[in-house]
C-alpha positions in Angstrom: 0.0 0.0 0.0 1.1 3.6 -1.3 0.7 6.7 1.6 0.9 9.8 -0.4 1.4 12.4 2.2 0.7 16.0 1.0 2.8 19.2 1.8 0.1 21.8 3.3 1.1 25.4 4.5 2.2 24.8 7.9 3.7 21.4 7.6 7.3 22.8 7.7 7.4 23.5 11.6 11.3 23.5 11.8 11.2 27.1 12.2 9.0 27.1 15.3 11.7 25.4 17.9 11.8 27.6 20.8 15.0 28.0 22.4 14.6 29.3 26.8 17.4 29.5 29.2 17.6 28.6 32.8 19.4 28.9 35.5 19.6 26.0 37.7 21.9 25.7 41.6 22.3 22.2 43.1 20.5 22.3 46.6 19.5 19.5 48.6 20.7 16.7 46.4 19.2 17.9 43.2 19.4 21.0 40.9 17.0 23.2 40.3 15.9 26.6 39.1 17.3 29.4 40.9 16.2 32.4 38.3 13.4 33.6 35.8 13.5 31.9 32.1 15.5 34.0 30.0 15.0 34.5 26.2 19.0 34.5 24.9 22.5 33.0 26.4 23.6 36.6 27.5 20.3 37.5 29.4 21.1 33.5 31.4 24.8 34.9 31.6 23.7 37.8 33.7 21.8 36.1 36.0 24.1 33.5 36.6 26.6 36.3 37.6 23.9 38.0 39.9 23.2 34.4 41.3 27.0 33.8 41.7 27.6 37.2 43.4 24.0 36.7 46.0 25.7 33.0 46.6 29.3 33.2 46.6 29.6 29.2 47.6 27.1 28.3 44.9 28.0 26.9 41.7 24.9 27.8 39.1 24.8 26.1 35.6 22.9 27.1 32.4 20.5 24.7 31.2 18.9 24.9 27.9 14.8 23.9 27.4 14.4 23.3 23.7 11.1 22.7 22.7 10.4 21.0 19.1 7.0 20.8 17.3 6.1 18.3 14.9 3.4 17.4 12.8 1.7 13.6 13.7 0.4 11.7 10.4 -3.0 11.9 10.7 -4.6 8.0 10.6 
C-alpha cells in the first residue's frame, strides 16, 4: 500500500523550535531553578553572575529547554 502524504502550509514547523534559558543551583541533592526563564544566552549569563555574586559558595549552571513541534500523520 502507497501513503501519499501532502505538503500543506504549515507542515514545515522546523522554524517554530523555541530555544529558553535557565538557570539552575544544586541544593538538597538535586538542581533546580534558581532564576526567571530568559530568552537568549547573555540575558542567562547575567543572571548566573547576579546568582553567583547573592551565593558566593554556589555553583549555578545554564541549562537549555528546547522545545520541538512536529506534525503527527494523521490516521
Amino acid at each position: 500500500m502507497t501513503v501519499w502524504h501532502r505538503t500543506m502550509p504549515g507542515d514545515d514547523l522546523t522554524g517554530r523550535t523555541r530555544h529558553r534559558w535557565l538557570v539552575e543551583g544544586w541544593e538538597n541533592g538535586e538542581w533546580g531553578p534558581v532564576a526567571s526563564t530568559s530568552d537568549s544566552i547573555p540575558e542567562a549569563k547575567l543572571k548566573q553572575a547576579g546568582v553567583a555574586r547573592r551565593f558566593p559558595n554556589a555553583t549555578p549552571r545554564i541549562v537549555r529547554e528546547t522545545t520541538t513541534y512536529t506534525v503527527e500523520e494523521q490516521p
